[in-house]
N, C-alpha and C positions, 0 to 999 in steps of 0.2 A: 426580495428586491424585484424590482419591476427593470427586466431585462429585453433585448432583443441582438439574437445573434451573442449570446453570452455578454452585453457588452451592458453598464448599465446606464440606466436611460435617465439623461438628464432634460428637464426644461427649464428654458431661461427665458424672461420676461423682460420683452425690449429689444429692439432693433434696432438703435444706432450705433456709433463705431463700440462702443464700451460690449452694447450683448454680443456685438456679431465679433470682436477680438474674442473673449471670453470663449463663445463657440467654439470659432475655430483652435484655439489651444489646446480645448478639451476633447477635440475628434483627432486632431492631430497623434494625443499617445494612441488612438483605440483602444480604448479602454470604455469609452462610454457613446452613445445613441443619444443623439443631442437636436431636439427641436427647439424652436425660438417662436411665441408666441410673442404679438408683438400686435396694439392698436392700427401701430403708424409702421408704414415701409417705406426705405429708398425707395425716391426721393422726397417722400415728406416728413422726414424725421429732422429733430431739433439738428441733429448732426449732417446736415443739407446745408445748412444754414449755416455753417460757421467757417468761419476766417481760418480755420485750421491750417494753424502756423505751430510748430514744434517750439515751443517756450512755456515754463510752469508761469500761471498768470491767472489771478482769481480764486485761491485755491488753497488749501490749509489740510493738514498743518505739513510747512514745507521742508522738516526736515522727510516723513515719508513724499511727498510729493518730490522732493530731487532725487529721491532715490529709486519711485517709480518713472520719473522723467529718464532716469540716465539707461533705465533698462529699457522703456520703452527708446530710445536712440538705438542703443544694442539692436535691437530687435529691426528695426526698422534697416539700418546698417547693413546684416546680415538675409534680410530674407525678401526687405522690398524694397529697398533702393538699386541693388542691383539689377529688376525685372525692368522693362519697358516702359518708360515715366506714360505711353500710349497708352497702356493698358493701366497703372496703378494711380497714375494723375500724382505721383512723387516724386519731389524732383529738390536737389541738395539746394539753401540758400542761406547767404548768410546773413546774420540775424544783430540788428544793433537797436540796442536801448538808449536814447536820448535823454540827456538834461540840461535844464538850464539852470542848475546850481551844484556846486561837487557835492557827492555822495563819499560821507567817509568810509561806509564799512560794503562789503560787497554782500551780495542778495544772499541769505541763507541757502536758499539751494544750489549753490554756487561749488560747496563743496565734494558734492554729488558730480560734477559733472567736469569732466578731464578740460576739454578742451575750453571754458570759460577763460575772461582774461577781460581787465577796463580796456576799453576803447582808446586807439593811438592818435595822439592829437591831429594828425592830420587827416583821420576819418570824420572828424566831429563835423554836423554842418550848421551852416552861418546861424550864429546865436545859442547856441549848446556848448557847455565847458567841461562835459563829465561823458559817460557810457559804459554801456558792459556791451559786451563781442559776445559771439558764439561761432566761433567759422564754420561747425559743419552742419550749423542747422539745416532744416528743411522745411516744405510746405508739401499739402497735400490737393488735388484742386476736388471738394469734394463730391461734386459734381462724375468725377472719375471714379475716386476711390471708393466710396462710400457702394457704389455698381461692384465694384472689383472684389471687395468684403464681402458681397452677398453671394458672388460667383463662389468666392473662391470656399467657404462656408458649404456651399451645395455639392462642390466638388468632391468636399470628404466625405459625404455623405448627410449633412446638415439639413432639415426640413425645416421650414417656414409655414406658419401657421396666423393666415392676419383674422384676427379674434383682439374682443376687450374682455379682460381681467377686471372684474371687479371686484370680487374676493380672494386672496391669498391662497384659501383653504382648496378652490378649483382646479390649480395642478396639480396639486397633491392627491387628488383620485387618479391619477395619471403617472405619477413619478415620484418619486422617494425623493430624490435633491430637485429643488428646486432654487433658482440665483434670480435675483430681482434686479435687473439695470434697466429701471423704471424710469429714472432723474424723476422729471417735476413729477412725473405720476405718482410717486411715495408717499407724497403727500396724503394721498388718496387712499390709494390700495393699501397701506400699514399704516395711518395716519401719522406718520412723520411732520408734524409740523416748525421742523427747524431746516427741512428743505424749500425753497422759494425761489420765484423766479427772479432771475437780472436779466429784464432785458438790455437784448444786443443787435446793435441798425447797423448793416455794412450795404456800400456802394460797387458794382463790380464797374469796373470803367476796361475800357481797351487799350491797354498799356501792361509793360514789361520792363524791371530791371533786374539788375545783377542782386541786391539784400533786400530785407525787409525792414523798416522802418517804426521805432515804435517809441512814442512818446507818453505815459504813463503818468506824470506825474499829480495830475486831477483823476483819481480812480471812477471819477462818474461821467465825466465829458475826455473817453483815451483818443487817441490820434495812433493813425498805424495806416502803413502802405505794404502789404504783403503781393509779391507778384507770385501768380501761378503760372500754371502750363503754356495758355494762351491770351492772360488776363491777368487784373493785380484787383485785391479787395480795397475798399476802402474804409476807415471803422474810425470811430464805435461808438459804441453808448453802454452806460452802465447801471439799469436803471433797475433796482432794485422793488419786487412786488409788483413790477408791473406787466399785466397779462395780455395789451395789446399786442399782438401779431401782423398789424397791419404799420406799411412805411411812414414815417411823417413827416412830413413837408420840413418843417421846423428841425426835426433832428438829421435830414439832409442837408439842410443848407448848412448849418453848425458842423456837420463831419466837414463837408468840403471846407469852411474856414478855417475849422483847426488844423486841415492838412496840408492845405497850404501853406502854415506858419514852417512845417517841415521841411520844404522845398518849394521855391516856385514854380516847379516842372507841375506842380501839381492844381495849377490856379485853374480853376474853372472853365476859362476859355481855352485851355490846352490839355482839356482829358473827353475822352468820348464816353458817357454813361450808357453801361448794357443795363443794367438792370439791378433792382433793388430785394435787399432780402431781411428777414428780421425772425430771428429765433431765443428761446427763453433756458439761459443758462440754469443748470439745476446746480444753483447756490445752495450750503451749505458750511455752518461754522467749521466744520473740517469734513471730509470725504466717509463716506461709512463704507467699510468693505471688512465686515466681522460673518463669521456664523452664528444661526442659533439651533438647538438640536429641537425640533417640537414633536409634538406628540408622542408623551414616554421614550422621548428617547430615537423614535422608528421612522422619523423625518428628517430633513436636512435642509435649513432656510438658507442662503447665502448675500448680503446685502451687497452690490459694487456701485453704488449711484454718491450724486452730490460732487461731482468733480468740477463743479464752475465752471471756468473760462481754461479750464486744463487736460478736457475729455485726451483731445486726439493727442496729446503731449505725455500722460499716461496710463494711457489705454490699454498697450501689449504688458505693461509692470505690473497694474492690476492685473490683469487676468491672468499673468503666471499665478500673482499671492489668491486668487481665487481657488485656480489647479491644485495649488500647496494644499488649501484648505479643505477642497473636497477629499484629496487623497488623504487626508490625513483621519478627515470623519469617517471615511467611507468603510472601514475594518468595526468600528463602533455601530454604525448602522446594521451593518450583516449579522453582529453580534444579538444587537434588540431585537431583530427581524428571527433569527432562529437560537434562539437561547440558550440551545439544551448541553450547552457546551460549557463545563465549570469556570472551564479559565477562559469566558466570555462574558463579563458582567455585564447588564442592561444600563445603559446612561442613561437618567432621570432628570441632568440637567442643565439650562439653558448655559452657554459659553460667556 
C-alpha cells in the first residue's frame, strides 16, 4: 500500500462540494493521506454556481437520496451551522414548495426527514393551494462555503493538486484507492454516458428574506427565490444536454417572470441584479456511488458523482457511504497487496 506517515493514501478526483466533503471525512479518522486532484478549483467549479439550498431536487433514486439528505442535515446541524455563518456562508432557512394544484401523496423523501410536514394554509402565497415545509432548512452562499471546504480540507492535512485526468489508470501509479467525484467529467474519464448535463441559469439580485421559495412544478422552466448571507438567488432552468456556460438573455428575462408570478416583491422594477451565473448539473438516472476492486484485486475505484440538482443537499451522506466503503475494501486490499497470509485470499472481483 502506498502510505505516508502510516496512514494510507487516498486520491480523489474533483473539487466541488461532493470531492472536498468526501476528503474532509476521510482525513478527519486519520487514517488516510488524502490529495484532490482536480481540473477546476474554488471558485470555478460547477459547485460555485449553484443555488445551494438544502432540499433533495433533481435527483434519484430518492428513497437513498432522503436518506443521504437527512444525514447530510445531521451533519450540517452538528458541525457547521453552529460556526460563523462569516466564515461558513451557512445559515438556517426555511424552505417552502409551492403549488398551484393539491398534491395528494407527500414527496418520497419525506420519510427520511423528521421535520418535514404540508404547508399551513396561511403560509401559502396568493394563487397556490398545496406545499410542503421544511423549518429547519438551510442554504449555503457558495461563494463562502465552497472557500471554507478547501480551508478547512488543508487544515487536516489535505493537499490540492490542479492537474487534468484524462485516464483513470493515472492515479493509480500514485495510490491504491482512488474516488472519482468528476460529475459531468465521467462522462469522459470512465466513459459513463448516462451522466449529462442539465443546465442551470440563476440571477443573484440584492435582497434578503426570512424562507426560500420554490415553485417546481414545470421540471424544465423551475421558479425559486433562495436568500443567502447577503443576497437571495434567483433560478432556474432545467435544460437538459445542454453545454452552454454562458447567460441568456432569453432565460433571464423568463426566470425574472416566472418569479414574479411567486411574489410581487419580486417584479423587476423592485430587485437590484448583482450578477449572473450558470453551471452544468451532473444529471444522472440515479446517483452512482458503488466501488469496484481493479487490477486483480490490488486497486480500489470508488464512483460518488451524478447527484443533479442535489450535490450540496447530499453531500456529507455520500461521503460517510464512501468512508463505509473504503473501510470496508480496505482489509481486502492489504490482503491482495501482500498475500502470504492463508486466511487472506486475493479478491479477483469486480463489486
Amino acid at each position: 500500500m502506498t502510505q505516508s506517515n502510516q496512514k494510507t493514501k487516498v486520491i480523489i478526483i474533483g473539487c466541488g462540494c461532493i470531492g472536498l466533503s468526501t476528503g474532509i471525512l476521510l482525513l478527519k479518522t486519520q487514517r488516510y493521506d488524502v490529495e484532490i486532484w482536480a481540473k477546476d478549483l474554488p471558485p470555478n467549479t460547477t459547485s460555485n454556481k449553484a443555488a445551494a439550498l438544502w432540499y433533495p431536487f433533481l435527483s434519484e433514486p430518492m428513497d437513498k437520496v432522503g436518506r443521504w439528505s437527512q444525514e447530510t442535515m445531521d451533519y450540517f446541524k452538528q458541525h457547521i451551522l453552529p460556526l460563523d455563518v462569516r466564515d461558513t456562508g451557512t445559515l438556517y432557512k426555511k424552505v417552502n414548495e409551492f403549488f398551484r394544484v393539491p398534491k395528494a401523496e407527500n414527496p418520497d423523501w419525506s420519510p427520511f426527514v423528521p421535520s418535514f410536514r404540508r404547508i399551513k394554509p396561511d403560509e401559502l402565497l396568493p394563487g397556490y393551494v398545496d406545499g410542503y415545509a421544511v423549518d429547519d432548512g438551510f442554504v449555503m452562499d457558495t461563494d463562502i462555503y465552497m472557500d471554507w471546504l478547501v480551508q478547512s480540507f488543508k487544515k487536516l492535512g489535505g493537499r490540492v493538486d490542479q492537474r487534468v485526468v484524462v485516464d483513470i489508470r493515472e492515479p493509480f501509479i500514485y495510490s491504491d484507492i482512488v474516488i472519482n467525484c468528476t460529475g459531468i467529467g465521467s462522462r469522459e474519464l470512465i466513459g459513463d454516458r448516462h451522466v449529462y448535463p442539465s443546465r442551470g441559469q440563476i440571477i443573484v439580485i440584492n435582497h434578503s428574506r426570512d424562507r426560500s421559495l420554490i415553485d417546481e412544478e414545470d421540471d424544465t422552466k423551475i421558479a425559486y427565490v433562495i436568500p443567502r448571507v447577503t443576497n437571495s438567488v434567483l433560478g432556474g432552468t432545467n435544460q437538459k444536454h445542454n453545454y452552454n456556460l454562458e447567460p441568456c438573455p432569453k432565460d433571464t428575462k423568463e426566470i425574472l417572470d416566472r418569479v414574479a408570478t411567486i411574489s410581487p416583491e419580486f417584479a423587476r422594477d423592485k430587485i437590484e441584479i448583482i450578477g449572473e451565473k450558470v453551471g452544468l448539473r451532473p444529471s444522472r438516472y440515479e446517483i452512482r456511488l458503488e466501488s469496484e476492486l481493479q487490477q486483480d484485486g490490488r486497486k480500489l475505484l470508488v464512483h460518488n458523482y451524478g447527484h443533479g440538482g442535489s450535490g450540496f443537499t447530499v453531500s456529507w451522506g455520500c461521503a460517510n457511504e464512501v468512508l463505509k466503503m473504503v473501510g470496508e475494501q480496505l482489509p481486502k486490499l492489504k490482503c491482495s497487496t501482500s498475500p502470504s497470509s492463508p486466511s487472506c485470499p486475493i479478491v479477483r472481483s469486480k463489486l
